[in-house]
N, C-alpha and C positions, 0 to 999 in steps of 0.2 A: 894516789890519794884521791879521792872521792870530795867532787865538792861539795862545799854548804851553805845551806839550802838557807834562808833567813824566812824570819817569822812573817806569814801573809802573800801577799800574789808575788811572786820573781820577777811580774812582767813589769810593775810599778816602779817609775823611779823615785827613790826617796828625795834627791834634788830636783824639785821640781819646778822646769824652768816652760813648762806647755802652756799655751794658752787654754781658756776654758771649753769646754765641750770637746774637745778633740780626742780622736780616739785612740787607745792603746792599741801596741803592736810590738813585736818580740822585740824592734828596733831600739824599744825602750826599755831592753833589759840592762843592768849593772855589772859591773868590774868590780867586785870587793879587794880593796889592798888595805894590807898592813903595815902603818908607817911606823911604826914604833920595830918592826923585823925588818927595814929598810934598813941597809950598809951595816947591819951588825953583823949577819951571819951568810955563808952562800948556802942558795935556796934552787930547789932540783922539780919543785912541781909546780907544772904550769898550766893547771885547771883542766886536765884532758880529760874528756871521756873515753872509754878503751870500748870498741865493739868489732867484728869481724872484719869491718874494712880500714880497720885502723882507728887515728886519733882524729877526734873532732872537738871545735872550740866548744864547751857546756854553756844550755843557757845562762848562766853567771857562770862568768870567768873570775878568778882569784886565786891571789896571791897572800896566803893569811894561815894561823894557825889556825888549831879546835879555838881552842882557851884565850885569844886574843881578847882585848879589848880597844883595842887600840884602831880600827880597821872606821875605812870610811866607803859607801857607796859611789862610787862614779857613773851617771849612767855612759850607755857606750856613745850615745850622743853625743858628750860634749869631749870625748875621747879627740885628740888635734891629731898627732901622731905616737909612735912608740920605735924604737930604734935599741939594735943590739950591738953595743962597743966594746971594747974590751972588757971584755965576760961580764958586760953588766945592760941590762938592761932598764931604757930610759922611756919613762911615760910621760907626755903633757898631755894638758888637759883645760878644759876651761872652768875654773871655778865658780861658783858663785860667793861674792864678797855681800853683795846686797840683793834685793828684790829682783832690779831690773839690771843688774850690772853684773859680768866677770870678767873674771883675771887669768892669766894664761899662770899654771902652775906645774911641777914636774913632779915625780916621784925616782927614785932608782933603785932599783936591786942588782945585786952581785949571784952572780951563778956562776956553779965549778963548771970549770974547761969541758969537761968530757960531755958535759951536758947543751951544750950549744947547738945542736941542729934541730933538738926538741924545740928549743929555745927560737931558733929562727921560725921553725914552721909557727909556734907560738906567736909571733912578734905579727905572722904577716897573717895569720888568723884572726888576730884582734883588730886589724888593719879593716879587713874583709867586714867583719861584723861592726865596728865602726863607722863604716862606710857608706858599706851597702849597695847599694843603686847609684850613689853619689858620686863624681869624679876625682881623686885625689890629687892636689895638686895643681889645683888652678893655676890657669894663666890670666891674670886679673889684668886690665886698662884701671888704673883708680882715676877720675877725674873730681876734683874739688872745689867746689865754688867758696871760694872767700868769704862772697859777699852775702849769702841766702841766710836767713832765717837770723839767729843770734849775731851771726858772725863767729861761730865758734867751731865751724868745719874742721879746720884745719885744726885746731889742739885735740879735738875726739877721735880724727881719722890718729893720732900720734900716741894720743894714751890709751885707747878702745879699742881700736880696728888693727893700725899694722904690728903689736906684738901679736894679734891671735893669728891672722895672715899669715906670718914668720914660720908662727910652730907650724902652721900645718903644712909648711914647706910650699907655700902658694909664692910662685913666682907676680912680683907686682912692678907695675913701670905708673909711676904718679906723675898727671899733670893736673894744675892750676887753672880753673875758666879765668879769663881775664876782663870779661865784656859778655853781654846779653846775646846768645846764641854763638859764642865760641863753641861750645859744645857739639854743637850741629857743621861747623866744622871741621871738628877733629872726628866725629863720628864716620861723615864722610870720606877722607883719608885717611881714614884705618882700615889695616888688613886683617880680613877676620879669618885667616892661614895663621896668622899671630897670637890673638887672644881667642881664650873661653868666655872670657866674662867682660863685658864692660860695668863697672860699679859707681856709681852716682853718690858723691858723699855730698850730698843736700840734701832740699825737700823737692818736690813735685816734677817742677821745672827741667832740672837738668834729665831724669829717663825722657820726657816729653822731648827734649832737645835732642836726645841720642837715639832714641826712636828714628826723625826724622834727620836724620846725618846720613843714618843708614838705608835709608828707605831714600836716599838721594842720589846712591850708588849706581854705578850700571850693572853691578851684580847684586842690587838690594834684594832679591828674595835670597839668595843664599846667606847675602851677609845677616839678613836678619832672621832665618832659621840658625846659624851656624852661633852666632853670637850671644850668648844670655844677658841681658840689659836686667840689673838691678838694682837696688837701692840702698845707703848705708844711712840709716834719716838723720840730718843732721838741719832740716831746715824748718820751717814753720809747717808745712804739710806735708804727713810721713805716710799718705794713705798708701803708697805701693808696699812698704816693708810691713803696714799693717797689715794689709791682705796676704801677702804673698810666706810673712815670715810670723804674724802673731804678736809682732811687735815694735815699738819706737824705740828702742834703747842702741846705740851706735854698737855697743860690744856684745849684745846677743845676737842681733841683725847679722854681725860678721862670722859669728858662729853658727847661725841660719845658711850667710850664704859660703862659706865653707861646706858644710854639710847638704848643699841645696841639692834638688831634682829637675833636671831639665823638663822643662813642663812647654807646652805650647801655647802660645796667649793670641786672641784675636786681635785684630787693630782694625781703627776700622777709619775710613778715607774721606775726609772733611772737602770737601770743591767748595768754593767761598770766591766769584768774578772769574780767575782763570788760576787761581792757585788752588792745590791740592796739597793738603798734609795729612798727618797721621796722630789718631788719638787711643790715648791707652788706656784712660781711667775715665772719663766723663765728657758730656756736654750737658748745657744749661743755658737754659734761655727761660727768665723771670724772677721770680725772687730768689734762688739759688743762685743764678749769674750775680747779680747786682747784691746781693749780701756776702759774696766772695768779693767780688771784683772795688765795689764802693766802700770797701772798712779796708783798702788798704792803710789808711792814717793810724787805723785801730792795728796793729799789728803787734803791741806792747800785751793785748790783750791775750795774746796766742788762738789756740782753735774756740775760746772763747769770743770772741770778733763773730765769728760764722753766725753762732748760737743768736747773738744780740744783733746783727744782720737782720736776718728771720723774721723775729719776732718782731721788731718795728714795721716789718713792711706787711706783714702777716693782720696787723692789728689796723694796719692802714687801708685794710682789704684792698691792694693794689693787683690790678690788670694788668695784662699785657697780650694785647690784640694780634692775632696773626693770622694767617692762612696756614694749614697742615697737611699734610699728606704722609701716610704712614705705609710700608710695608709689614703688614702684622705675622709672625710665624705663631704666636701662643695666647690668646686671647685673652683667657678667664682668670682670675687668681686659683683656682682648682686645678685646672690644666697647666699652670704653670708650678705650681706643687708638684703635681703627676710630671711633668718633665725633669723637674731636679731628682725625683726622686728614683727614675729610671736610670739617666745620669749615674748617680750613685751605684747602679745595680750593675751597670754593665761599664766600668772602669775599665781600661783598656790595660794590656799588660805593656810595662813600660818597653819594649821592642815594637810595640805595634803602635802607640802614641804619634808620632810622627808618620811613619808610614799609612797610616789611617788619615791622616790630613792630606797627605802628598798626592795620592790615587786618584783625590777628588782635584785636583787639576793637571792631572797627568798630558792630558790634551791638550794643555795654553800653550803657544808659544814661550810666551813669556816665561816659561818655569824657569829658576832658578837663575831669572837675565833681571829686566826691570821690575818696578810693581805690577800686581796684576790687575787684567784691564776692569774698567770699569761694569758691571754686570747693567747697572741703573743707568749709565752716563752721568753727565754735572747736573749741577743746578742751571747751568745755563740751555739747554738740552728741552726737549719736552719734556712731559710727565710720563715715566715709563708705563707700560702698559700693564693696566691692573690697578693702576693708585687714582685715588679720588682727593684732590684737593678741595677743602672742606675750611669754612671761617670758623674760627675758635675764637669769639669776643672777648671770655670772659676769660682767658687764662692768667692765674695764677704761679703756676711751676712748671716747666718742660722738662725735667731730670732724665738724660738717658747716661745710662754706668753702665762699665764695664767692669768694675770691681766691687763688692758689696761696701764696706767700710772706706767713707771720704776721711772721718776725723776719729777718733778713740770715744767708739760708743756712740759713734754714728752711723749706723748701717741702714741705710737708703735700700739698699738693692740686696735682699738675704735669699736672693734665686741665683744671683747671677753665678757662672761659671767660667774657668779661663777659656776654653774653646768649645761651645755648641754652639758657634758660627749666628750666636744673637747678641743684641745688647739688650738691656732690661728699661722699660722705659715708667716712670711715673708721671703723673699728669695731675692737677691739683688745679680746681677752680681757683679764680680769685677772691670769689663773693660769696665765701663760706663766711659760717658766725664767726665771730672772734673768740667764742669756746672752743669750735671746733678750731681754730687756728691753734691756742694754746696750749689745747690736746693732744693737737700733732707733732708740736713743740716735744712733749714730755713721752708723745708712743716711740719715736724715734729712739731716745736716751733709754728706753725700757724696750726696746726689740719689737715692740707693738705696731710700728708706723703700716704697717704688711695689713693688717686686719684693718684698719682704719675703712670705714663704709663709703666716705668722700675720695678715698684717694685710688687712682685709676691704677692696676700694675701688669706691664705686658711685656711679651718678648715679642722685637721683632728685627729684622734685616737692616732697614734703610727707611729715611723720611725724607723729608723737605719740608724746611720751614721758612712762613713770608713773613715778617715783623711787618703789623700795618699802623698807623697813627701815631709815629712813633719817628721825630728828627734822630732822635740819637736815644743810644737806651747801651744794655748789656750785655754780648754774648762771652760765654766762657766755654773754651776746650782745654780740657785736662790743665784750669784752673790759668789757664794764659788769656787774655782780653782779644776777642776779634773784631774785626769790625761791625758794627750793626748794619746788615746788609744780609740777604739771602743766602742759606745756604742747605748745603744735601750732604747726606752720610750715606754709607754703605760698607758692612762687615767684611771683612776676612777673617774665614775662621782657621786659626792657627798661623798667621804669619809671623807674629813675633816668638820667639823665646824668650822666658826669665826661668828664673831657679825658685822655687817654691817648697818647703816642707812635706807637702802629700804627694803631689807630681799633681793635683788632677780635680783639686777644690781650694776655694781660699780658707783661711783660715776665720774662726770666730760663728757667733751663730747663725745656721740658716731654716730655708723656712720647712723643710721637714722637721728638724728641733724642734720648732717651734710648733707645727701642730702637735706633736706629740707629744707637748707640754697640756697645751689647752684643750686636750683629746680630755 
């Protein structure tokens, strides 16, 4: 039987659960099945195409008559698993019940005996095409913080998360944070011979904690290549599952990181007196730190807190004096276009992904033992050579990201990328008008902040920053309070893993889009 073809592109899913601007790919073709021919009758065609070297899955697969009405599209995306039991085979799937929510649902058909090996090559065909690049069968660490964000971790990992987990046959071992950096504990004393995935059912905090657990290790470059650190958002800041998956929802997130691609993420190495840690989404030092760090009372407010942060201190034209020094790789906002947009051209093919990261430190000792050394040295160290430490009076913002999107339709940084071994950095006078502050306010929420004439955007390696006139004040790493006190960064490109949608960008608008808008 020849299958059928529906009205318009085959490559489109009719549930459509993508974020915006993301692009199609076969990956998002459909499963037509007919539930109303479900356990009535046994059914003998299992969507083949017939060609010279045999049978292969069709771009839609189906299970359905001509004349049906009854038939619904699945893409193969949200396909969990399929399994053949006595002579019947079983599909789950993830539904969508609402917008931002689904449900793990099944389907069955009954097929005659003699037909069963078609049927198995069928079962592990739709498997493949389900799939993909993706690994079946996780071996999930779920850690859950209690305490973060609503307090409502633990009922969404129970109704959201572990039925989709279940179907898609992901083995999971759940533990509880009980205290503020337990995570960084348990990080540390995990064997990453054990799991694939460590999963953070919170917000921010807990990958930021599991990051540095791992990176504590005496085999931390392996445990944190081998290990994929991600996030089920369940806290007040979801910006990893924003970036990485396209979304905040606990039960698409999990159907994100089911389906996820081992991708390789930068981190990059905070020295702060004689400690070293590791950051995966931002630093801040000026009215970004302090409109995070000083609305925690505002916290009722949700990522609305951030927004009225801002703008108070914006209109206050508030400074924040320091000394700086920058390692710049990408200067201009053009050149920094032109780099994403190569980026984009020359995607690595996922076998070469890691092995393209690895090469470039083939020669550390260090490989695959501690972390790797420092290129810059600390803050406490001279200024390496080549950087110009230079006073910056008037500063307003210091934003360096390593993910575009902080909050939902907040995208600061629409260059940045998971591994071209930069962070993205913005810079924002303090002593702009209060137009221009409010403008900035509203280009941010409209994808605009990028063009803004006042606002500085560059890629680069490593800084060093001196907070001067200032007893106490804000600094924020991946949205944690440090002490206000000197400190230096420096990238590694590609030391962490997570699992991502594309393998190779984050999700939502960037600034190729976006010229090509304003083109």
């Amino acid at each position: 039987m020849d299958p059928i073809s529906p009205h318009g592109d085959p490559f489109i899913d009719p549930i459509d659960l993508e974020p915006p601007q993301r692009s199609r790919s076969p990956e998002d073709s459909t499963l037509i099945v007919d539930e109303a021919f479900a356990q009535k009758t046994r059914w003998n065609c299992f969507g083949f195409l017939r060609n010279g070297n045999g049978c292969h899955l069709s771009t839609e697969c189906i299970l359905t008559t001509t004349e049906s009405r009854n038939t619904q599209a699945i893409p193969f995306y949200n396909i969990l698993w399929a399994e053949l039991s006595n002579c019947e085979i079983t599909i789950q799937y993830a539904k969508p019940t609402a917008r931002n929510v689904v449900r793990v649902s099944s389907i069955n058909y009954p097929i005659e005996k003699p037909t069963q090996p078609h049927a198995i090559f069928w079962v592990e065909s739709l498997l493949d095409r389900a799939y993909r690049e993706s690994q079946r069968k996780k071996r999930i660490k779920v850690l859950i913080n209690p305490f973060g964000g609503t307090g409502k971790a633990q009922k969404w990992y129970l109704s959201d998360i572990e039925p989709i987990f279940a179907a898609a046959r992901c083995k999971t071992d759940v533990e509880r944070t009980q205290y503020r950096g337990h995570a960084v504990e348990i990080a540390e004393q995990l064997d990453p011979d054990a799991f694939d995935v460590v999963a953070a059912c919170s917000g921010d905090g807990l990958p930021y904690e599991i990051f540095n657990g791992l990176g504590k290790k005496s085999n931390a470059r392996r445990a944190l290549e081998k290990v994929a650190v991600v996030q089920l958002p369940c806290g007040t800041g979801n910006a990893m599952s924003l970036n990485l998956n396209g979304t905040d929802s606990p039960s698409v997130a999990a159907l994100c990181i089911v389906k996820g691609i081992r991708t390789p993420l930068d981190l990059t190495s905070i020295t702060q007196g004689n400690r070293r840690t590791l950051s995966f989404l931002s630093q801040s030092v000026g009215i970004v730190a302090e409109s995070d760090l000083a609305t925690e009372h505002l916290r009722w407010l949700g990522s609305q807190r951030f927004t009225y942060g801002i703008l108070v201190r914006l209109l206050r034209k508030t400074v924040y004096p320091c000394d700086l020094a920058i390692k710049v790789e990408v200067a201009t906002k053009s050149e920094v276009i032109e780099h994403y947009r190569r980026a984009l051209a020359t995607q690595p093919l996922p076998e070469q992904r890691r092995d393209s990261l690895d090469s470039q430190d083939s020669d550390d000792p260090l490989h695959a033992t501690g972390l790797p050394s420092l290129r810059f040295q600390t803050v406490n160290d001279k200024l390496p050579d080549g950087w110009i430490l230079f006073p910056y009076d008037k500063l307003g913002n210091f934003y360096s990201g390593n993910m575009a999107l902080m909050a939902p339709d907040t995208n600061f940084f629409p260059a940045t990328l998971p591994n071209d071994g930069c962070m993205d950095l913005v810079t924002v006078d303090g002593d702009i008008s209060r137009i221009a502050s409010i403008r900035s306010i509203l280009a941010v929420e409209s994808n605009k902040f990028f063009d803004m004439p006042h606002v500085k955007y560059q890629k680069i390696s490593g800084y060093r920053i001196i907070p001067r006139n200032q007893k106490d004040g804000y600094i924020s790493i991946d949205g944690e309070r440090m002490p206000f006190e000197p400190f230096q960064a420096e990238v590694h490109r590609g030391l962490g893993t997570v699992l991502s949608r594309s393998g190779h960008v984050y999700e939502g608008p960037n600034v190729v889009a976006r010229s090509r808008e304003s083109a």
